[in-house]
N, C-alpha and C positions, 0 to 999 in steps of 0.2 A: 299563777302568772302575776307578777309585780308591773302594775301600770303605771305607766310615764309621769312623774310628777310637769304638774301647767308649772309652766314658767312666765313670767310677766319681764314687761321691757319697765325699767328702772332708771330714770332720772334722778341724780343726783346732785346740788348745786350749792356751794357752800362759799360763805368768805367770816374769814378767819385771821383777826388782826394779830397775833403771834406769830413773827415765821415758825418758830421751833412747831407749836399745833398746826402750822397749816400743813409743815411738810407730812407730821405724823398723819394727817388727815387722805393727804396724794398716797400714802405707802400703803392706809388700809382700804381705801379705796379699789386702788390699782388690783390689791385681791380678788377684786369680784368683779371688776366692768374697766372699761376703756376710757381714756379722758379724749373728749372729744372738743373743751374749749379747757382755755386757764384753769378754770375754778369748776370744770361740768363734767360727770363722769355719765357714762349708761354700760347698762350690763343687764345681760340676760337673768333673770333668778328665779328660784322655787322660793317657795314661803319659808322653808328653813334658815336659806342661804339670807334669803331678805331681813328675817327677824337678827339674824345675827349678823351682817352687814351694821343693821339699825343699829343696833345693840354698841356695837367695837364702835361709829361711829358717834353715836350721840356721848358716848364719854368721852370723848375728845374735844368736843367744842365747851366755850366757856360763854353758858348762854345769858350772861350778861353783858358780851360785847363782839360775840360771835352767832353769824347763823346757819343751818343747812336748815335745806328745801330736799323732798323727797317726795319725787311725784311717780305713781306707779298707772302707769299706759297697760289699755288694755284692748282685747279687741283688734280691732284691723288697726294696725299703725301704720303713718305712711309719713316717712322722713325726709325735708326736703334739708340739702346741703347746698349754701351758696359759697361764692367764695374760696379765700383757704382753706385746705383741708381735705383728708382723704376722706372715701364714701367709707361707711364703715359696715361692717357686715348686720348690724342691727337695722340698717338702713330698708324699706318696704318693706316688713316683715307682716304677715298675717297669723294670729295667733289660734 
């Protein structure tokens, strides 16, 4: 019996003074999680998905004049949405 790999809720938030890196940035993104502001993506992930998320990621930015933030939630997560914006299915998840 092959057991359910844990998934973690994954924040992601980058700014990127390149357009041509930022776009590559939204395209590899977009493979794994939802953009939920301009510049913030979240998505569900296993540890594989994560490491290679990190991975595709962090070679795209040029980390002397660009940053990502990657914050990985854990636990009872509980997301509040104001504002614009749709509720997104990551939204009050307990993990």
């Amino acid at each position: 019996m092959i057991m359910e790999q844990r998934k973690f809720i994954v924040l992601m938030i980058y700014d990127i003074v390149d357009n041509k890196m930022r776009n590559k940035m939204v395209k590899c993104l977009e493979q794994y999680g939802v953009r939920v502001q301009k510049s913030a993506f979240e998505a569900l992930l296993d540890r594989k998905q994560y490491q290679r998320m990190l991975g595709e990621s962090s070679a795209i930015i040029n980390e002397e004049t660009d940053s990502l933030r990657v914050y990985i939630l854990d636990d009872i997560i509980d997301v509040y949405t104001l504002g614009i914006g749709e509720r997104k299915e990551t939204d009050c998840i307990v993990l």
